[in-house]
KOLDRENBA-921864 format. One record per residue: residue number from 1; chain; x negated, y, z negated of N, C-alpha, C in turn. Coordinates in steps of 0.1 Angstrom, whole numbers, plus 2048, in hexadecimal, padded with zeros to 3 digits. Atoms other than C-alpha are relative to their C-alpha. Example, Ala and Ser with C-alpha at 12.3 -4.5 7.8 and 13.67 -1.06 7.14 Angstrom:
BEGIN
{num->1	chaine->A	nX->7F7	nY->7F4	nZ->800	caX->785	caY->7D3	caZ->7B2	cX->7F7	cY->80C	cZ->800}
{num->2	chaine->A	nX->809	nY->7F5	nZ->800	caX->777	caY->7F5	caZ->7B9	cX->808	cY->80B	cZ->7F8}
***
This chain:
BEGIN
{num->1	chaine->A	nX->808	nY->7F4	nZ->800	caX->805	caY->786	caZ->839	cX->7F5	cY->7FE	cZ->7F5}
{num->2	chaine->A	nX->809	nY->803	nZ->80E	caX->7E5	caY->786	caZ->827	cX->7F9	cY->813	cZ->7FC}
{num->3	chaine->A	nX->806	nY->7EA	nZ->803	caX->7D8	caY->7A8	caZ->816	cX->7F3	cY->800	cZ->7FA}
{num->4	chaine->A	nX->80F	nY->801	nZ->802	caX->7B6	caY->7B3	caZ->811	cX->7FE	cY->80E	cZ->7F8}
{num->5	chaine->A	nX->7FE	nY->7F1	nZ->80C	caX->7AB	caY->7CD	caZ->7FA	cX->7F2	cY->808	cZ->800}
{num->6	chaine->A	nX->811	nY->7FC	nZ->7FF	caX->792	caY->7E7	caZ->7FD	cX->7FB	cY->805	cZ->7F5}
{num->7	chaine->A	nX->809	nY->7FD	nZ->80D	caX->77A	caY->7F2	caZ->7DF	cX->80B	cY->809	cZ->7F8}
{num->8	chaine->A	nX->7F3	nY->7F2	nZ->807	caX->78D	caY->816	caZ->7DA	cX->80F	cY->7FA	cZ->7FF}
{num->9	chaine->A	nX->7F7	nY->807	nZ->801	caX->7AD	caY->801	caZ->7DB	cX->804	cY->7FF	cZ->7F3}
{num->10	chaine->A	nX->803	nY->804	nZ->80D	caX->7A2	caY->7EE	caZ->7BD	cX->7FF	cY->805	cZ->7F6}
{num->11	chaine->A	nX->7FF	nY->7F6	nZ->80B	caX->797	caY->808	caZ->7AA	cX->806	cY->80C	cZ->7FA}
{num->12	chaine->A	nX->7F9	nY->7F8	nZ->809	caX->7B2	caY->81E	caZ->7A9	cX->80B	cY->7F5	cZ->7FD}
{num->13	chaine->A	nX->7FB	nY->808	nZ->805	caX->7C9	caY->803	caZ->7A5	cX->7FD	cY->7FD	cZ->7F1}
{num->14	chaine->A	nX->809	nY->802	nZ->810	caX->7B5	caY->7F9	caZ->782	cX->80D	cY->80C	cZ->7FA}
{num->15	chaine->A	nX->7FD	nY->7F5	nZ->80E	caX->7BB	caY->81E	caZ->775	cX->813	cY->807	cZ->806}
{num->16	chaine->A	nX->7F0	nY->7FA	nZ->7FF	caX->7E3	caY->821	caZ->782	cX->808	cY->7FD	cZ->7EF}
{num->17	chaine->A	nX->7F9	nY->800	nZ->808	caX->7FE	caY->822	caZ->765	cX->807	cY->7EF	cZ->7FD}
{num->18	chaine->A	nX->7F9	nY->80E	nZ->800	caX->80C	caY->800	caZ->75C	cX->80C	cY->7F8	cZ->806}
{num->19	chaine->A	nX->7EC	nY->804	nZ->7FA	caX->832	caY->803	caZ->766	cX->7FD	cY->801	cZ->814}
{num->20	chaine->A	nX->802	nY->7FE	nZ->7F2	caX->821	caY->810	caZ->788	cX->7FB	cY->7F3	cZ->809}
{num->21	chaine->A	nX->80A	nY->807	nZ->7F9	caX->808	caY->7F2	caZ->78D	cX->80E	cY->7F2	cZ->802}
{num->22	chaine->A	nX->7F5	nY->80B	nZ->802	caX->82A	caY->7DC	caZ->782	cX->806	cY->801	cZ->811}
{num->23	chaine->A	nX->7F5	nY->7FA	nZ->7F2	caX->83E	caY->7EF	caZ->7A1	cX->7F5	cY->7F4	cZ->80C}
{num->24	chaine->A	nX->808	nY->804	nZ->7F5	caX->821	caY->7EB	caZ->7BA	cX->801	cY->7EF	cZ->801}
{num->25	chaine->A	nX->801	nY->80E	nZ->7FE	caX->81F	caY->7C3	caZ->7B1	cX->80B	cY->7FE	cZ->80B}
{num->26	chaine->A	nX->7F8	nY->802	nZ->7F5	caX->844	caY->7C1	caZ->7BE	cX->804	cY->804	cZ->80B}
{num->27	chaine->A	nX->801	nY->7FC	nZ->7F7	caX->83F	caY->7D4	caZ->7D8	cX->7F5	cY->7FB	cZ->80E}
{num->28	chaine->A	nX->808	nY->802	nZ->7F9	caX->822	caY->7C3	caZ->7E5	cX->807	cY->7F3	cZ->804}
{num->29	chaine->A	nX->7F9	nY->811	nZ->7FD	caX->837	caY->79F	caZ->7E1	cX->805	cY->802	cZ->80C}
{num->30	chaine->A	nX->7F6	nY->7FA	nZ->7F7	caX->84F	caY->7B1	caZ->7F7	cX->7FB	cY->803	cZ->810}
{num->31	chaine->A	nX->809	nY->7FE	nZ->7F2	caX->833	caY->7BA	caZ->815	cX->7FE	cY->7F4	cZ->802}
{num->32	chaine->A	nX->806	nY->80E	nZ->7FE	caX->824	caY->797	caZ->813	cX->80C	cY->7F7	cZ->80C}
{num->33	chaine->A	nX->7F7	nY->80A	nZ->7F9	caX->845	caY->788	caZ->820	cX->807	cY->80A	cZ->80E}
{num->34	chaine->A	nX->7F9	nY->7F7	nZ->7F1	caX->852	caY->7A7	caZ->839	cX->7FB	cY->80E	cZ->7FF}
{num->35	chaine->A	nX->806	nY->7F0	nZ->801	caX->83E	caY->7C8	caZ->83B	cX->808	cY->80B	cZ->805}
{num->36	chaine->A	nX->7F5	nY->7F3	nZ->7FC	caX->859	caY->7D7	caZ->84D	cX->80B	cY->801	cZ->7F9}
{num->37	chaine->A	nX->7F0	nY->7FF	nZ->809	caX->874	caY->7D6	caZ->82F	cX->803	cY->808	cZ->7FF}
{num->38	chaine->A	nX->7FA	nY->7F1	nZ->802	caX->888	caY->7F3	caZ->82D	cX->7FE	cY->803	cZ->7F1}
{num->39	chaine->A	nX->803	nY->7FC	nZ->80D	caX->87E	caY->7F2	caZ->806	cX->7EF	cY->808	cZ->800}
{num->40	chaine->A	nX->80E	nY->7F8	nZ->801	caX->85A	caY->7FC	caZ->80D	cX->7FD	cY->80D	cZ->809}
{num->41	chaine->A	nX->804	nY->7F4	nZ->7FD	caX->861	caY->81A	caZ->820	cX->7F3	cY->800	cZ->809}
{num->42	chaine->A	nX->813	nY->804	nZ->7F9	caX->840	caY->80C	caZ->838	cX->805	cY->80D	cZ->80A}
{num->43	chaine->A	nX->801	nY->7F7	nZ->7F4	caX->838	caY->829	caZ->852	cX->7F4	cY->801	cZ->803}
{num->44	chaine->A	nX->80F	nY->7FC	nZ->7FB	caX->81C	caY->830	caZ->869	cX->7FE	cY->80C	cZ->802}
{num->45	chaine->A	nX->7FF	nY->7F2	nZ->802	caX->80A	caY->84D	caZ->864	cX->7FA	cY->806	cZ->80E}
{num->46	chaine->A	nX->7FE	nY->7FC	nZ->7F2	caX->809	caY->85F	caZ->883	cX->7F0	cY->806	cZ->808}
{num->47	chaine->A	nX->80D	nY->7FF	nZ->7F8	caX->7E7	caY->863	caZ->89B	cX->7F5	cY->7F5	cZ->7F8}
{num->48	chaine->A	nX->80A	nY->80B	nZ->803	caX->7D6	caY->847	caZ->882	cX->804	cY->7EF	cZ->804}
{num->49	chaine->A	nX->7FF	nY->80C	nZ->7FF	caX->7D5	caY->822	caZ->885	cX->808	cY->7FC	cZ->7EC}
{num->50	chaine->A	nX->7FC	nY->801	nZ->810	caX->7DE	caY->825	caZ->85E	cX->814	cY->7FF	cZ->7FB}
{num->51	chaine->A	nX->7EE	nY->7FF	nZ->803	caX->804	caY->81E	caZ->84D	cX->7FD	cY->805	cZ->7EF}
{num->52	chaine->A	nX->7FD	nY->801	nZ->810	caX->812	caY->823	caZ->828	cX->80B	cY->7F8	cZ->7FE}
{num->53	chaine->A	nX->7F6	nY->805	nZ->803	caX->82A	caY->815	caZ->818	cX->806	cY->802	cZ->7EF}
{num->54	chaine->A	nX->7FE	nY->7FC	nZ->809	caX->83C	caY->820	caZ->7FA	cX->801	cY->7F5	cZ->7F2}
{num->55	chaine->A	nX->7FD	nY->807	nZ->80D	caX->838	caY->814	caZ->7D3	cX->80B	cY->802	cZ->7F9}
{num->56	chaine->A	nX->7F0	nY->7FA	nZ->803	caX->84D	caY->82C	caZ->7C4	cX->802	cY->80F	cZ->808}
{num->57	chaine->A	nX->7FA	nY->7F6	nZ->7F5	caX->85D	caY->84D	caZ->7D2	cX->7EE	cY->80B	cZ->7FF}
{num->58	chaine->A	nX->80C	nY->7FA	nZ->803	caX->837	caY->85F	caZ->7C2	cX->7F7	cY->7FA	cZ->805}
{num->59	chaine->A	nX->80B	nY->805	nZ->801	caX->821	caY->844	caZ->7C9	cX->800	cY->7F5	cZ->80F}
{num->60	chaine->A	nX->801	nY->809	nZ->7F4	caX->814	caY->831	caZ->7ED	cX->7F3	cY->7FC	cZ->802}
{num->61	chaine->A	nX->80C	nY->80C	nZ->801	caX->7FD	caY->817	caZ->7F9	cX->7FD	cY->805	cZ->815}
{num->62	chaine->A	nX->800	nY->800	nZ->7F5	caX->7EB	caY->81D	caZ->81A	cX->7F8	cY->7F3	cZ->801}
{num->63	chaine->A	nX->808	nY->80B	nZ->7FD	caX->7DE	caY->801	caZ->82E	cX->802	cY->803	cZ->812}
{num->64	chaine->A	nX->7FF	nY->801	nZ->7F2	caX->7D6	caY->7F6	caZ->850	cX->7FE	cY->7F3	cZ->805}
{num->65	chaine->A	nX->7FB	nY->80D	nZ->7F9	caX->7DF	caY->7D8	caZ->868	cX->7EE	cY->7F8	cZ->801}
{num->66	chaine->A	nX->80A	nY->802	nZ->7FB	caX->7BA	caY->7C4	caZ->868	cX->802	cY->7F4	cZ->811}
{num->67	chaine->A	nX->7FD	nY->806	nZ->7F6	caX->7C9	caY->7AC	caZ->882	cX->810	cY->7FC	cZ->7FC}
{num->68	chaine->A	nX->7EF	nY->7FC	nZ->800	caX->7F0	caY->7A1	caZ->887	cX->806	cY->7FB	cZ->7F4}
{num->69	chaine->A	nX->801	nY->80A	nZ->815	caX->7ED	caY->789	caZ->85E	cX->7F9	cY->807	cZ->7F9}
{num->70	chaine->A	nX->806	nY->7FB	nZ->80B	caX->7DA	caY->79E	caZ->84F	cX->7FE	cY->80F	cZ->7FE}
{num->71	chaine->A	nX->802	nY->7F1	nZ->803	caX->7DA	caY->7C2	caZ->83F	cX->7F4	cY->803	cZ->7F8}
{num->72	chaine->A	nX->808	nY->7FB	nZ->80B	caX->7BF	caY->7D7	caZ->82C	cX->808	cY->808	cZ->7F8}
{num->73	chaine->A	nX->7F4	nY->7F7	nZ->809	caX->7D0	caY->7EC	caZ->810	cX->7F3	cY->806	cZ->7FB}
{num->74	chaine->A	nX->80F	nY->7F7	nZ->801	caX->7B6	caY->808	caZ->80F	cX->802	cY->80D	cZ->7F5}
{num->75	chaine->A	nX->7FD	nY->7F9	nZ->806	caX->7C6	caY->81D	caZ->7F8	cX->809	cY->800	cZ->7F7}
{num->76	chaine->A	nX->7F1	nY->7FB	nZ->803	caX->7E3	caY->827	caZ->7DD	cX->7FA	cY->805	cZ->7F5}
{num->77	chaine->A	nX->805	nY->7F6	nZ->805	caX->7E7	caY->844	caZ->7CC	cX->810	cY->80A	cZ->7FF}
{num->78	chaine->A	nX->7F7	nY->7F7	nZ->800	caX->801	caY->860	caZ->7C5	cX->802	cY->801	cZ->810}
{num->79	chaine->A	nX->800	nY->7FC	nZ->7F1	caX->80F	caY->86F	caZ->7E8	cX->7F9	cY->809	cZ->7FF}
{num->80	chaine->A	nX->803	nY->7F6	nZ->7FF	caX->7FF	caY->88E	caZ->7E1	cX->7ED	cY->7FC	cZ->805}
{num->81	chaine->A	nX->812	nY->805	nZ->804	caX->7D8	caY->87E	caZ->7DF	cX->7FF	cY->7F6	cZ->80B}
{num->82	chaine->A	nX->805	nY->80D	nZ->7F9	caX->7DC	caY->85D	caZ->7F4	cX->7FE	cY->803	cZ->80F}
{num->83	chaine->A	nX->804	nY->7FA	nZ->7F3	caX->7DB	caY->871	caZ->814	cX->7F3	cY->805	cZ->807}
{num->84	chaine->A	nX->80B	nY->7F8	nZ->800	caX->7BE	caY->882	caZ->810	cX->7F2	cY->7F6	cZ->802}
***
């Protein structure tokens, strides 16, 4: 699986907390090799083409399938914000 990152991505990424950005790394190790692990909590969000998948129980990453190897990761953020 390859992952692709969009701008807004990147830049909240930067300004996340340190223990958070630690999480996300092994979480992303964890997609690269099986996106459907029952550790990442992946779900699709319903009427979009868009999924998430959980960092920690506060904090998720949305992304979307660009073809059947590669994802975009368009977002992470609290749950409360990363929806919006």
């Amino acid at each position: 699986m390859k992952i692709f990152y969009s701008q807004k991505f990147n830049k909240v990424l930067i300004s996340l907390p340190i223990g958070i950005k630690r999480i996300y790394k092994k979480q992303e190790d964890i997609f690269l090799i099986n996106w459907k692990d029952p550790q990442l909590h992946a779900k699709k969000i319903i009427n979009t083409v868009l999924f998430s998948f959980r960092v920690t129980r506060k904090y998720r990453v949305l992304f979307k399938f660009t073809d059947e190897n590669s994802a975009l990761f368009l977002s992470i953020g609290h749950r409360k914000d990363v929806y919006n």
